[in-house]
C-alpha positions in Angstrom: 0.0 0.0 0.0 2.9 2.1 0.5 3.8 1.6 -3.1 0.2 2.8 -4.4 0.1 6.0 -2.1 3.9 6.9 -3.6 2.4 6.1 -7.3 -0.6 8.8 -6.1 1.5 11.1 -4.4 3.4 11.1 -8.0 0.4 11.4 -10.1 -1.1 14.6 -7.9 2.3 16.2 -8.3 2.0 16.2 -11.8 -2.1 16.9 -12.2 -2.0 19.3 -9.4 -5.8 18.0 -8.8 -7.4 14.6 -7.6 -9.5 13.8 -11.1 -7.0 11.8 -12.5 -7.9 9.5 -9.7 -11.1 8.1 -12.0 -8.6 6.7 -14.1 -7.7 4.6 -10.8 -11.2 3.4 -10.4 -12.0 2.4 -14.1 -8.5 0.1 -13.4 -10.2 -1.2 -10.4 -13.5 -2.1 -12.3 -11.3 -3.3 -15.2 -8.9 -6.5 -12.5 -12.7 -7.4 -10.8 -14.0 -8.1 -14.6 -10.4 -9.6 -15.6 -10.5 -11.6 -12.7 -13.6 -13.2 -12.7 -13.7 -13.2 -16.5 -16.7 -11.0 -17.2 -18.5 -11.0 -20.2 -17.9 -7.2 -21.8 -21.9 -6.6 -21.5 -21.9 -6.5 -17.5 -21.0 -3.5 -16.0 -18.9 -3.1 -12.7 -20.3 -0.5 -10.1 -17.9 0.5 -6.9 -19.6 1.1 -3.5 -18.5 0.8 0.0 -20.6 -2.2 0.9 -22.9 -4.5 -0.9 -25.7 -3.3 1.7 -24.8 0.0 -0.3 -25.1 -1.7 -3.9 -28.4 -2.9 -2.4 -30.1 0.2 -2.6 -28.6 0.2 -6.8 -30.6 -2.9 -7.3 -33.6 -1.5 -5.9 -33.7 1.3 -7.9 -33.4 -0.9 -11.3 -36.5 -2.7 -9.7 -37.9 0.7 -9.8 -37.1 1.4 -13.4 -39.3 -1.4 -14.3 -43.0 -0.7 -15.7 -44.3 -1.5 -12.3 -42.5 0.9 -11.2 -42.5 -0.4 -7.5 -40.6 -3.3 -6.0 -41.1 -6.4 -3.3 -37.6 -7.0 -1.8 -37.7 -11.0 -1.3 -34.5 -11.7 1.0 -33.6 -14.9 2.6 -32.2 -15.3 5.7 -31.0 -11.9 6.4 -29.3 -12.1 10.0 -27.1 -14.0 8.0 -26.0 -11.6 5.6 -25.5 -8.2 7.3 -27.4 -6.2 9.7 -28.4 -3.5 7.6 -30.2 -5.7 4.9 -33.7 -5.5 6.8 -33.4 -1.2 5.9 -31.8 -1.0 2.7 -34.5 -3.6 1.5 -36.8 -1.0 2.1 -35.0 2.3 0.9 -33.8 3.5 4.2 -30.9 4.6 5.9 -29.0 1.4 7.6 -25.6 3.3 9.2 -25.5 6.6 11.0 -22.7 7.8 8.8 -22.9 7.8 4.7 -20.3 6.7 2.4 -19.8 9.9 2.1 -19.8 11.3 5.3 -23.1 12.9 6.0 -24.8 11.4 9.5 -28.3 10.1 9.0 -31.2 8.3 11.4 -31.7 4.8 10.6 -34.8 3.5 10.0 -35.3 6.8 7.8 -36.7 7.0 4.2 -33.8 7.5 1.6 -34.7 10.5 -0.4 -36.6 8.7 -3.7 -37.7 5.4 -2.3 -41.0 6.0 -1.7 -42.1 3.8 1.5 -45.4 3.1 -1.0 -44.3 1.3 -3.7 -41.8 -0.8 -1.8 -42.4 -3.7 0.5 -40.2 -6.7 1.7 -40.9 -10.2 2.6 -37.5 -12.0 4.9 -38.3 -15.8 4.1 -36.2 -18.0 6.8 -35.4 -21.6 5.6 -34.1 -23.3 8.8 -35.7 -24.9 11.1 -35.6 -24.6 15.3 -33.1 -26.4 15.2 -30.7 -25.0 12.9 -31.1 -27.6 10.0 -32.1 -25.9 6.4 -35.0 -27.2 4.8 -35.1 -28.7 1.5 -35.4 -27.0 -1.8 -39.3 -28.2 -2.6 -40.1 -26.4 0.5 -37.8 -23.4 -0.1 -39.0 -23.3 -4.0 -42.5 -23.2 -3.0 -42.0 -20.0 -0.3 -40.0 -17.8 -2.8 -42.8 -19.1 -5.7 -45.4 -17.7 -2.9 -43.5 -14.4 -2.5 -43.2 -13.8 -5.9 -47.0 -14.0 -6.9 -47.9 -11.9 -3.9 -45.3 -9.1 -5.4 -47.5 -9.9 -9.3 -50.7 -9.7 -7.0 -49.2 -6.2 -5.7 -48.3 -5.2 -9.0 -44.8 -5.0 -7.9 -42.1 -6.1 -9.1 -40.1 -8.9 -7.5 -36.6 -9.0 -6.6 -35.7 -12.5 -5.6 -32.5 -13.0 -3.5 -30.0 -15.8 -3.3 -27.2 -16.3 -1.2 -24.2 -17.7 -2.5 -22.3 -18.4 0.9 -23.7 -16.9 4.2 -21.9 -16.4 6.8 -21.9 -19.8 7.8 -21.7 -21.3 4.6 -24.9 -21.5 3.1 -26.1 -21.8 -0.3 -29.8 -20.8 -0.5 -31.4 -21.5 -2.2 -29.7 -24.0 -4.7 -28.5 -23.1 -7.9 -31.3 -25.5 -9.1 -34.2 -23.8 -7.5 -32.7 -20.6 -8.8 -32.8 -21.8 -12.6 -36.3 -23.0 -11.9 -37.9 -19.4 -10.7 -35.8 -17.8 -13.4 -36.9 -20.0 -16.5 -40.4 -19.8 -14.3 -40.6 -16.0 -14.8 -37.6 -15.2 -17.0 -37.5 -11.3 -17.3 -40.6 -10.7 -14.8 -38.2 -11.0 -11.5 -34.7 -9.5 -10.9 -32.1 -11.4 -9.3 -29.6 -10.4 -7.0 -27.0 -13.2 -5.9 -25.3 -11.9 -2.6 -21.7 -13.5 -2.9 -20.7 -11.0 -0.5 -18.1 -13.4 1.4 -15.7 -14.4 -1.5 -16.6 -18.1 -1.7 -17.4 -18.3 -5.4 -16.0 -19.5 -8.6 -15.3 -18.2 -11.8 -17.7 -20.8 -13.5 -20.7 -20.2 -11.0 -20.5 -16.4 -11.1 -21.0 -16.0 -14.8 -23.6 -19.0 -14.5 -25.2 -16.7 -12.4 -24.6 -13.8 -14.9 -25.7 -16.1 -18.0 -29.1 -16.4 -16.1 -29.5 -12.6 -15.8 -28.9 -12.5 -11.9 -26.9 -9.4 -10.5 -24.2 -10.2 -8.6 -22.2 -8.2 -4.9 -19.3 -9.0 -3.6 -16.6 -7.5 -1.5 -13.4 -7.2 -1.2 -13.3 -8.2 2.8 -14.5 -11.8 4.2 -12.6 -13.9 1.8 -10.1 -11.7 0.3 -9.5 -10.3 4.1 -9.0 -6.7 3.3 -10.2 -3.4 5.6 -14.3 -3.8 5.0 -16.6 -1.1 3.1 -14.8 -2.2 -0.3 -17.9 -3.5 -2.1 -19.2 -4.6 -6.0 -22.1 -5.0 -7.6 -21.7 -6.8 -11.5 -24.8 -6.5 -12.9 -25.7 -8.2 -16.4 -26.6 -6.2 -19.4 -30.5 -7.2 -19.3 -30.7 -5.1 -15.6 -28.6 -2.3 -16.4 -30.2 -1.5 -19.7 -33.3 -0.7 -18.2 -31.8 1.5 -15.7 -29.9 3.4 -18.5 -33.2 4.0 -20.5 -35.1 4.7 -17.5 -32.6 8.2 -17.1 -33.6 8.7 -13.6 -31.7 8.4 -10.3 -33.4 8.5 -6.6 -31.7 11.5 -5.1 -31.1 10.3 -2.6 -28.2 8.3 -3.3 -25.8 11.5 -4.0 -25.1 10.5 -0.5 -23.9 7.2 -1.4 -21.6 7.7 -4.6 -19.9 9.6 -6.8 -19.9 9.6 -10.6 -16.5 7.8 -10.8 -17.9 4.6 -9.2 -19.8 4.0 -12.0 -18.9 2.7 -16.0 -18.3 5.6 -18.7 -21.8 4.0 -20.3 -23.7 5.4 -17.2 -23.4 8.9 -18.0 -27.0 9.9 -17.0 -26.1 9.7 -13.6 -23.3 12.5 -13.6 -26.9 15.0 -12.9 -27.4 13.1 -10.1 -23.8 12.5 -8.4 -20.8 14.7 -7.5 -17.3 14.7 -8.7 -16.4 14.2 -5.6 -13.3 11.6 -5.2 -13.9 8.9 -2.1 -10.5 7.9 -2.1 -11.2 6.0 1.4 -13.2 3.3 -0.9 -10.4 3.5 -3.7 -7.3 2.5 -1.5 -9.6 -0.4 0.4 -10.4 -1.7 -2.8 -6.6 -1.2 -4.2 -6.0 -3.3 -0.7 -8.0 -6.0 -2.2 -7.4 -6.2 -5.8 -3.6 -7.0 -4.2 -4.7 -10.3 -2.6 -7.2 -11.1 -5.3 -3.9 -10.6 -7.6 -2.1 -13.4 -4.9 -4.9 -15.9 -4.8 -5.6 -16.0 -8.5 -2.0 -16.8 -9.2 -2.0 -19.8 -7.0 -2.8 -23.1 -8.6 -6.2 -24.2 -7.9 -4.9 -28.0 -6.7 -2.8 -25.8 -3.9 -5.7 -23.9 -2.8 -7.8 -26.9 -2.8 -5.3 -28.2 -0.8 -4.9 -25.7 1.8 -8.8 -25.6 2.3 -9.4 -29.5 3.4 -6.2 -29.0 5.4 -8.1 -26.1 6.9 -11.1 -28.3 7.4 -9.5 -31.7 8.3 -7.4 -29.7 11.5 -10.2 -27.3 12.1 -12.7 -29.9 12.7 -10.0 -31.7 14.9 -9.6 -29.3 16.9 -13.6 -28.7 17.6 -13.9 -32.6 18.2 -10.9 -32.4 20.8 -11.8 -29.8 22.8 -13.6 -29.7 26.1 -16.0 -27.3 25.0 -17.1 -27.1 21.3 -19.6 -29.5 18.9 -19.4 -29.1 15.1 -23.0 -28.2 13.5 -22.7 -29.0 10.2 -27.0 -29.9 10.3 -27.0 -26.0 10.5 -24.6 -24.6 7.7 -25.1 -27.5 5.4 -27.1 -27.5 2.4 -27.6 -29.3 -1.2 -26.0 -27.3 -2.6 -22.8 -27.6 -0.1 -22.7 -31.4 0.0 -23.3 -31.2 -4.2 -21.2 -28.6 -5.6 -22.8 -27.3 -8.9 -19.1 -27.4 -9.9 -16.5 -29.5 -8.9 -13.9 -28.2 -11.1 -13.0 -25.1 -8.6 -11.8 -25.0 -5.1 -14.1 -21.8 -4.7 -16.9 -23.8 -4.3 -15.7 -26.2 -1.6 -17.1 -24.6 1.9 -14.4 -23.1 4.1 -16.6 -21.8 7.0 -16.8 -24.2 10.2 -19.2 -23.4 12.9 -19.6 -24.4 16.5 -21.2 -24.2 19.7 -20.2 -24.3 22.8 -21.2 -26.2 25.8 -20.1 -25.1 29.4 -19.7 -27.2 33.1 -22.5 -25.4 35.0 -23.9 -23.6 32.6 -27.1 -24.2 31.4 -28.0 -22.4 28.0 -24.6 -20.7 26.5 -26.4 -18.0 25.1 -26.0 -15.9 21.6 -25.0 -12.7 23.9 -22.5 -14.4 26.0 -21.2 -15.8 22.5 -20.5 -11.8 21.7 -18.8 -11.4 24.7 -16.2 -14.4 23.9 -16.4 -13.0 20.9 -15.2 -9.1 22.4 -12.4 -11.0 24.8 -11.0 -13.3 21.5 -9.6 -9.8 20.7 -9.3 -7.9 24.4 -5.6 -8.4 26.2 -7.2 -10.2 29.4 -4.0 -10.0 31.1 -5.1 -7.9 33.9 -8.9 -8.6 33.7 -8.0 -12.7 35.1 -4.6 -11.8 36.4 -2.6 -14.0 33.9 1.0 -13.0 32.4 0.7 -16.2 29.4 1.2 -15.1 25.5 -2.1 -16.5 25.0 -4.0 -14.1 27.5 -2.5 -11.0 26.4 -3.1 -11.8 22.0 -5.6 -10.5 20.4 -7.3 -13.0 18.0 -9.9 -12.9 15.5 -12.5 -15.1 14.6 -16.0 -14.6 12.9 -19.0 -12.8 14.7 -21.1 -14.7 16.1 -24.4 -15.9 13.7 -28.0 -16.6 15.1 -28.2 -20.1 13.9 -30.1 -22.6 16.2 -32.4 -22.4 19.0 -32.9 -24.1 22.4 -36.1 -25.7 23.6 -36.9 -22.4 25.6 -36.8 -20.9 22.1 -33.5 -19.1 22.8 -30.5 -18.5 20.7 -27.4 -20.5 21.3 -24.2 -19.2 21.0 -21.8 -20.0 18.3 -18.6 -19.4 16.9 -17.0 -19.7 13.3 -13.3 -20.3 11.8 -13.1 -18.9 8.5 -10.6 -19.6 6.0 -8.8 -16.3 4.2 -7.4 -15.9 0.8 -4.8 -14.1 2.3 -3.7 -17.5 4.3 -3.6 -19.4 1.3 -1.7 -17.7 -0.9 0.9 -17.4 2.1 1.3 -21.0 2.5 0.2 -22.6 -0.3 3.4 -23.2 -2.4 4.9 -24.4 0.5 5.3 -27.8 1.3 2.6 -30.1 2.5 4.0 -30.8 6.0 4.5 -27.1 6.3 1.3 -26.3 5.2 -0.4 -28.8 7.9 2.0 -27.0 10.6 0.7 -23.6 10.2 -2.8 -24.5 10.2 -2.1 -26.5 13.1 -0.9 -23.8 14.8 -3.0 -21.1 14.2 -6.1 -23.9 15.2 -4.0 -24.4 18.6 -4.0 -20.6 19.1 -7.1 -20.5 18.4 -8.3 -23.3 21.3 -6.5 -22.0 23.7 -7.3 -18.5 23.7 -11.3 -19.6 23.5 -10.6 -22.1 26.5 -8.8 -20.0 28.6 -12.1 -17.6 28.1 -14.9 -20.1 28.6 -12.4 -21.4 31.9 -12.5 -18.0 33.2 -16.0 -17.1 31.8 -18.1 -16.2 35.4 -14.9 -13.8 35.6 -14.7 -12.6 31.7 -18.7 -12.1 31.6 -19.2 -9.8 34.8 -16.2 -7.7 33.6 -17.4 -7.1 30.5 -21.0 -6.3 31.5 -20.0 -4.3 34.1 -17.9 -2.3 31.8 -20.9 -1.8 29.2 -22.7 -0.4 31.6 -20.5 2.1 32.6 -20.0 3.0 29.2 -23.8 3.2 28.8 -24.0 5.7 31.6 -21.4 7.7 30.7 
């Protein structure tokens, strides 16, 4: 990064203003195409998160003859917490993109709260387990009449890797609705999280779905570094509709945004976000890494990943595996088997403690806040392990008890960084890092749980205080 703020420093010298900088952006839209191997026709739009890029899909629902739109998500705790607000229209952060401060829960200026509506369909069942696609096929085939009934239009949305793993619904049930319906419904495929192949992204492309991802999870850059690629049959429509909800002048600036969208430049300012730029020149670097690694080694790394991951949950005192709740069809069955993108590299756990009944969801965020908080002083302990901070995903609302509460869990997600660090190395050495890091890992999350009564009633106590300050 050093590097690419020298080559800017360089480039400012010699323009003595900041526009050359949408040359910077087009090369960023140009590697994500290059990368996944776009067809020409789809178009590359910048934003600082896919819950941002949202609100662009909504808008091309919009630019339909219904004019209106029923948002149709699936499983949304699982995909970000703004996704229940920018379904509707309305603000989801406090702070903008581009740094105006907002209420949530407001209207977005142009989103009219009457002509949208949303539907959240959940596919699992009490007890974490997903149902199966008849029953999943039939729900979204219910939403989508009641949005024709409406005279709305429906935007159906799939998930192509949650944040446990998910595929939902299947690529088959998918191609169903979509031949069902063809240009009717809009798609949106939230591959937010990395996990996705060349192939299967431009399957999903071929089929007319739009597709957001980001350049965090996966590629395990700084987060707000989003892109939505959005086939020719969706942005068409938006380009002959020549209209913009004003509201998004908050959101992004003309340079975000393909040469071939010049209606927008009305609508958006000149202004540069060069935050988003250098997050996503942070990520095109370690996309550039992993899609120079031969896929055998990366396929490699990941069931070394799972093999010692899932050790290390069977071996502890504390943790069960739930694959019933993060497996699907689709994750057993790969539609492709030809790319290590599509084999799952998301584990998730629970936990079970001595003396303690239900471990709940919210003591799972306080493990969570203490995985990266040095507890030296809070349990009195001088060990390497105590004072490290380590990350591990956020806890995900998964499964519930039989008093209809949450239980806590935990996942270990695999990073493109991680593989392109070890993956030419060799095998043994590969299995010794992993190991490693998995052993790090335990011990830090035992020496929590063992010290939990302690952990819990500091870290209450302290939010308190914080909330009366």
């Amino acid at each position: 990064m050093e590097s690419y703020l020298h080559k800017l420093r360089n480039l400012y010298n010699e323009s003595g203003d900041l526009f050359f900088l949408s040359d910077e952006f087009k090369f960023i839209r140009k590697k994500i195409s290059d990368f996944y191997k776009l067809p020409k026709s789809a178009d590359v739009i910048l934003g600082s998160s896919g819950t941002d890029l949202e609100l662009l899909v909504l808008a091309g629902a919009m630019s339909s003859p219904e004019k209106s739109a029923h948002n149709i998500l699936i499983e949304a705790n699982e995909v970000g917490s703004g996704a229940f607000n920018a379904a509707q229209g309305r603000y989801f952060s406090e702070i903008l993109p581009l740094g105006l401060k907002c209420n949530i829960g407001d209207s977005i200026a142009g989103f009219s709260q009457k002509i949208i509506s949303f539907k959240n369909i959940e596919v699992r069942n009490p007890d974490g387990s997903v149902e199966n696609d008849t029953k999943i096929e039939e729900k979204l085939d219910h939403e989508i009449k009641s949005a024709f009934s409406q005279g709305k239009r429906p935007i159906l949305h799939i998930i192509h890797r949650s944040k446990t793993g998910l595929i939902v619904p299947s690529f088959k049930v998918f191609k169903s609705l979509q031949e069902k319906y063809k240009d009717k419904i809009d798609t949106v495929v939230d591959a937010c999280q990395g996990r996705i192949s060349i192939h299967i992204m431009n399957q999903y492309l071929s089929h007319g779905a739009a597709i957001l991802i980001t350049g965090s999870k996966f590629y395990s850059c700084p987060p707000f570094a989003g892109a939505l690629i959005m086939p020719e049959i969706m942005s068409s429509r938006i380009k002959k509709w020549n209209h913009f909800p004003v509201g998004l002048k908050d959101f992004f600036t003309r340079y975000e945004f393909p040469e071939s969208w010049s209606f927008i430049n009305e609508y958006l300012s000149t202004e540069i976000n060069v935050g988003l730029l250098l997050r996503w020149q942070a990520a095109i670097f370690e996309m550039n890494k992993i899609f120079e690694v031969p896929n055998p080694r990366i396929e490699f790394v990941i069931n070394a990943f799972n093999l010692i991951a899932k050790e290390m949950i069977h071996n502890s005192r504390f943790f069960n595996l739930v694959e019933i709740a993060t497996q699907t069809n689709a994750y057993k069955v790969p539609i492709s088997t030809r790319s290590p993108y599509e084999i799952n590299s998301i584990l998730t756990f629970t936990v079970s403690l001595p003396e303690h009944n239900i471990f709940t969801h919210d003591d799972a965020k306080i493990v969570y806040q203490a995985m990266y908080t040095d507890l030296s002083d809070i349990i009195a302990s001088e060990s390497k392990i105590a004072h490290t901070p380590i990350r591990i995903g956020q806890p995900v609302k998964v499964a519930k008890n039989k008093n209809n509460q949450w239980l806590g869990t935990f996942r270990l997600a695999l990073s493109s960084n991680l593989i392109s660090e070890i993956a030419m190395l060799d095998d043994e050495l590969v299995y010794m890092r992993i190991k490693s890091d998995m052993d790090f890992i335990q011990k830090k999350l035992e020496l929590i749980l063992d010290n939990f009564k302690i952990i819990k009633s500091f870290f209450r106590s302290n939010l308190l205080v914080n909330e009366q300050a």
